[in-house]
C-alpha positions as CSV (number, residue, x, y, z in Angstrom):
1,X,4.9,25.3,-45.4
2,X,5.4,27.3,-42.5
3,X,2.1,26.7,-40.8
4,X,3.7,22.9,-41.2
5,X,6.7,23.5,-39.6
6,X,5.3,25.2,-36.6
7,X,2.6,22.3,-36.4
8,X,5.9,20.2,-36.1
9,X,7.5,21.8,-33.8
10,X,4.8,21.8,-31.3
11,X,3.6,17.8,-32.3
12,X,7.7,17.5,-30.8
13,X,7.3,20.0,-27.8
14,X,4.1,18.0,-27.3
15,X,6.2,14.4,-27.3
16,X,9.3,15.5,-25.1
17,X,7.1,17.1,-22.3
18,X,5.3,13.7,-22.8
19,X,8.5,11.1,-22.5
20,X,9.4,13.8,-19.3
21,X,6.5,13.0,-17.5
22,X,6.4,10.0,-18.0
23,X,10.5,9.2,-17.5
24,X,9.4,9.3,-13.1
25,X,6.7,6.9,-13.5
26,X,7.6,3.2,-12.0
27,X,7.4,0.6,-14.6
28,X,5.1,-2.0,-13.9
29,X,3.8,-5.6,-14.4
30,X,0.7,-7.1,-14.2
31,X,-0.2,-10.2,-12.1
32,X,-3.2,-11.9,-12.3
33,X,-4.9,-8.4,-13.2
34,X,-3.2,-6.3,-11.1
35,X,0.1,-4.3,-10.9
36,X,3.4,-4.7,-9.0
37,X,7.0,-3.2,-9.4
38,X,10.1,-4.7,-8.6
39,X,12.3,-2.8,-5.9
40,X,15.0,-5.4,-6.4
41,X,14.1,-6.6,-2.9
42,X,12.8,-10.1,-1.8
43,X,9.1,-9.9,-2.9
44,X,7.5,-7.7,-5.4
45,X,5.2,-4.7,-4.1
46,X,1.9,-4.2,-5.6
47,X,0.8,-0.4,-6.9
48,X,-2.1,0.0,-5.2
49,X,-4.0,-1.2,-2.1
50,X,-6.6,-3.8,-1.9
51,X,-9.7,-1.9,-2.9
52,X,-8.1,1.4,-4.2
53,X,-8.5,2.1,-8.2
54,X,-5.7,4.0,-8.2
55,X,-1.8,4.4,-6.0
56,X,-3.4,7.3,-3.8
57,X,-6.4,5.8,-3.7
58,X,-7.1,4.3,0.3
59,X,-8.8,1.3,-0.9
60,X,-10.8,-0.9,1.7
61,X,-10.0,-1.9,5.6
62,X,-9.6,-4.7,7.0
63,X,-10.1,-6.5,10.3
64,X,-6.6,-8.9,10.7
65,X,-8.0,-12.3,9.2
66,X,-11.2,-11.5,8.0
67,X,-11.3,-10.9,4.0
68,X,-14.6,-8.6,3.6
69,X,-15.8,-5.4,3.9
70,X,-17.4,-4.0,7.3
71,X,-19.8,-1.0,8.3
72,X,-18.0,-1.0,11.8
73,X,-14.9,-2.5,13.0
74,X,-15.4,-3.4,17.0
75,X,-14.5,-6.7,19.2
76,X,-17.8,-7.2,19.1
77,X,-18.2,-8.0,15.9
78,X,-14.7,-9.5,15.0
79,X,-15.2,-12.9,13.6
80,X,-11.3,-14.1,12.9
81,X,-11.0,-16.1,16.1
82,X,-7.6,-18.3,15.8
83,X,-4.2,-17.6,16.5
84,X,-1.9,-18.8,14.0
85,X,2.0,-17.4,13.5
86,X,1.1,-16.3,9.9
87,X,-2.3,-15.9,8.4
88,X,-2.6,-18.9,5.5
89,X,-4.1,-17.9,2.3
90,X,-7.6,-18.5,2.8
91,X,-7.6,-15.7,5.2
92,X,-5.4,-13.7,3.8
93,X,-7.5,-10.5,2.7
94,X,-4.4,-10.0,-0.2
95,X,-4.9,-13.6,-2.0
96,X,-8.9,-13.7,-1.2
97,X,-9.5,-10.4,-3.0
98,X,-6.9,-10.6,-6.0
99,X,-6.0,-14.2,-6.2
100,X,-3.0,-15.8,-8.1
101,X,0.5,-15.7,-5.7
102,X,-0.7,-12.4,-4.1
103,X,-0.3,-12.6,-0.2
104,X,0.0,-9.9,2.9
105,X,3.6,-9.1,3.8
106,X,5.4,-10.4,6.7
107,X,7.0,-8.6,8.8
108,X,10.1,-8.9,7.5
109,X,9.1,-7.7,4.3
110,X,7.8,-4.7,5.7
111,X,10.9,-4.1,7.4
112,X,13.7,-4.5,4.1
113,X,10.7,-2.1,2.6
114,X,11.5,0.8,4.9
115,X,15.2,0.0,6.2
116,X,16.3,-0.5,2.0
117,X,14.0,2.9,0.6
118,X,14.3,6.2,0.5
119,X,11.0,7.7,1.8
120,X,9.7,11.4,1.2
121,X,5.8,12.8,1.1
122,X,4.4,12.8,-2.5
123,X,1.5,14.9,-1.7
124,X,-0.3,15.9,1.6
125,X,-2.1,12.0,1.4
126,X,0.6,10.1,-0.1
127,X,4.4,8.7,1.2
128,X,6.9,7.5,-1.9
129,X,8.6,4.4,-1.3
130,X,12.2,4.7,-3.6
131,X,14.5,1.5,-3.7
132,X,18.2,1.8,-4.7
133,X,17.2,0.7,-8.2
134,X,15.5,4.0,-8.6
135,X,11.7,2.7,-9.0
136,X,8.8,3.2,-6.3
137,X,5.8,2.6,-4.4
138,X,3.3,5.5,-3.1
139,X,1.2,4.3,0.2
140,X,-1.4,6.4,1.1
141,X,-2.1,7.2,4.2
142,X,-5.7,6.0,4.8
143,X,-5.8,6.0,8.9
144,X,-7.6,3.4,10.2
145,X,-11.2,2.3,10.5
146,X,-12.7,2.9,14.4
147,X,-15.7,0.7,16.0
148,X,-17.8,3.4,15.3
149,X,-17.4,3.2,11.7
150,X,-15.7,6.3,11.2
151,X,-12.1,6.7,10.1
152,X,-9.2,8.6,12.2
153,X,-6.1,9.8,10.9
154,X,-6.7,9.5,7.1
155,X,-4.0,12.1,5.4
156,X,-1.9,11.8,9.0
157,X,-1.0,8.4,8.9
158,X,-0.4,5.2,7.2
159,X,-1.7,1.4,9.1
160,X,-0.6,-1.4,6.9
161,X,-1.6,-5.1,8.0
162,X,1.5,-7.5,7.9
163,X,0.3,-11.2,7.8
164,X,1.7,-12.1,11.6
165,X,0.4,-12.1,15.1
166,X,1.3,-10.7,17.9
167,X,-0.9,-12.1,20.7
168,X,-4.8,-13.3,20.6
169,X,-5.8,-9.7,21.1
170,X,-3.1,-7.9,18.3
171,X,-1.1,-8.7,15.1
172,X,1.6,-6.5,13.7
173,X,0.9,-3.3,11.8
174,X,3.5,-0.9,10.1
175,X,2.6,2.9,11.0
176,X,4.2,5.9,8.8
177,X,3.3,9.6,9.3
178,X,2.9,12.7,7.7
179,X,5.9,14.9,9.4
180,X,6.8,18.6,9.3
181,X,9.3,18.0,7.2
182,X,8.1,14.9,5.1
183,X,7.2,11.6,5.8
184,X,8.7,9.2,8.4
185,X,8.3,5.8,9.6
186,X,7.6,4.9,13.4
187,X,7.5,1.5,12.6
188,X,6.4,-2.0,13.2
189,X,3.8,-2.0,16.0
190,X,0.8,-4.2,17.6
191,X,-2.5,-3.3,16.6
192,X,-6.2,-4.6,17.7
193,X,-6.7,-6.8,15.3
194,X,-10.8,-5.5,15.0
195,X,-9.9,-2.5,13.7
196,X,-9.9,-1.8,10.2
197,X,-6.5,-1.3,8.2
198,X,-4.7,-1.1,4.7
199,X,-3.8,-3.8,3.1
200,X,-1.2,-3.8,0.3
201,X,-0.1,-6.8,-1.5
202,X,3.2,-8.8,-2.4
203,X,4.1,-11.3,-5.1
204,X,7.0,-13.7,-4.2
């Protein structure tokens, strides 16, 4: 009887240290195979990048409207030659690669992300995006991919591909960093569109 009691006991520890762990995790939703929460803000922010198995996983890079992997990310071999406003679907790396309503963010979107959350550094390769409604998003930060093929400021900083231009040569990139004394976000920014970024996705 007392052996049962103590096996109990510990089956109840076992469940409260269970239901505490798990009381910080985001609840999610699944869309077209993949997961999203809902910060209460205009679009719904996927888990995880395009490419990444996991929300600190980096995932792939991409050149600004091309939709595949690459060994090297240079001018030279840049293949995404127009110069719309807003990338449309087909060359959208977000909707290529996952499908259903998924789509880059705009701009915009990137902005009410970071002007609406709290951020703060998870871990030493992760920021936490936390909305008002208490859920969140980690971003990693996966640097960028260089012409060489080799990859600069992974675990510094975050590049995240919106789905707007800026001129023939750039499109706009949202760039967060690893500080001293947490995480903080320099911003929307142009970026060579050949190099080789994050991509994380949005549902409307």
């Amino acid at each position: 009887m007392k052996k049962n009691l103590i096996l109990l006991a510990c089956l109840a520890l076992g469940l409260m240290a269970s239901c505490e762990n798990k009381k910080d995790e985001p609840k999610v939703s699944d869309a077209n195979g993949h997961e999203f929460v809902d910060l209460g803000l205009s679009v719904k922010w996927a888990t995880m990048n395009v490419g990444a198995s996991s929300p600190e996983g980096l995932g792939f890079y991409f050149a600004w409207g091309e939709t595949t992997l690459k060994d090297k990310y240079s001018i030279d071999n840049y293949t995404f030659k127009a110069n719309p406003t807003k990338l449309s679907l087909s060359d959208d790396a977000a909707h290529v690669n996952w499908g259903g309503d998924w789509r880059m963010p705009t701009e915009e979107e990137f902005n009410e992300l970071v002007t609406k959350c709290m951020i703060t550094l998870e871990n030493t390769n992760t920021v936490r995006f936390t909305a008002a409604n208490g859920k969140y998003i980690l971003m990693p930060l996966a640097g960028f991919a260089k012409e060489d093929g080799s990859f600069k400021n992974v675990g510094d900083c975050g590049y995240y591909w919106t789905n707007a231009i800026s001129n023939n040569t750039q499109a706009i990139d949202l760039i967060f960093k690893e500080t001293f004394s947490g995480a903080e976000v320099l911003g929307l920014n142009n970026g060579n569109r050949f190099c080789g970024l994050s991509v994380r996705p949005v549902l409307p």
